[in-house]
C-alpha positions as CSV (number, residue, x, y, z in Angstrom):
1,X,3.2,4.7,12.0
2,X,5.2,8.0,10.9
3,X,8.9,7.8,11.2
4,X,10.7,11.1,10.8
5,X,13.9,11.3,9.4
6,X,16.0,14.4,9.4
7,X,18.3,15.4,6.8
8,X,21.8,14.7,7.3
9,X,20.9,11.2,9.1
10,X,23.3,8.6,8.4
11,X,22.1,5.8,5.5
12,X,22.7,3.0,8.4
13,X,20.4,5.2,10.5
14,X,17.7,5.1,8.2
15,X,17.7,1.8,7.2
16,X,17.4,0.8,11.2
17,X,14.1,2.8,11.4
18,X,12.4,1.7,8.2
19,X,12.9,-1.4,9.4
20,X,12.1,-1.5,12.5
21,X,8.5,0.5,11.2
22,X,7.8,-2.7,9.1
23,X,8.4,-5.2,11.8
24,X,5.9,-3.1,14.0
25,X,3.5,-2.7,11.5
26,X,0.5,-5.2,11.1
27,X,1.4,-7.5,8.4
28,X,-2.4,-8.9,6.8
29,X,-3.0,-12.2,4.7
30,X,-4.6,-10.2,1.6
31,X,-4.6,-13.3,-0.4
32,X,-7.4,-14.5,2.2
33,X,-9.9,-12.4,0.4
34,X,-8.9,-12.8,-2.8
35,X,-12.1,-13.6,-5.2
36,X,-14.4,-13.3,-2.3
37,X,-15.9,-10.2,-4.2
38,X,-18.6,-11.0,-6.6
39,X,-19.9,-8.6,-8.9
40,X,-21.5,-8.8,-12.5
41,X,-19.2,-5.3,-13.7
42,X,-16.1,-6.4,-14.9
43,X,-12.9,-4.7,-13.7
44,X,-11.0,-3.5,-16.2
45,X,-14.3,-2.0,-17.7
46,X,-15.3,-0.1,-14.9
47,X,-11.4,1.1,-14.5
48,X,-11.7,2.8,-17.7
49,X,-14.7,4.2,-17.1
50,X,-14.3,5.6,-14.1
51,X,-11.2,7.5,-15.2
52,X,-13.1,8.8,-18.7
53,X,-15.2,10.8,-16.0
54,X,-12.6,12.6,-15.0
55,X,-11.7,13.9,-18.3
């Protein structure tokens, strides 16, 4: 969802809209698929690795 806010609009104003944008939005259970993921490369590793590439 974009929400567009124009300069000069009042802080009350903008506080209504960014709320109602997170009530609309779809609010997921992430913690469902926590650990469901199995993989032998550990994270933290493969992080740091990843980001050595780009160098």
């Amino acid at each position: 969802m974009v929400v567009i806010i124009k300069k000069g609009t009042p802080k009350e104003e903008i506080k209504k809209r960014v709320d109602e944008a997170i009530s609309k939005s779809s609010k997921r259970d992430l913690m469902k698929y926590a650990g469901k993921l199995k993989s032998d490369i550990y994270p933290l590793e493969y992080q740091k690795q990843m980001r050595d590439e780009w160098e």
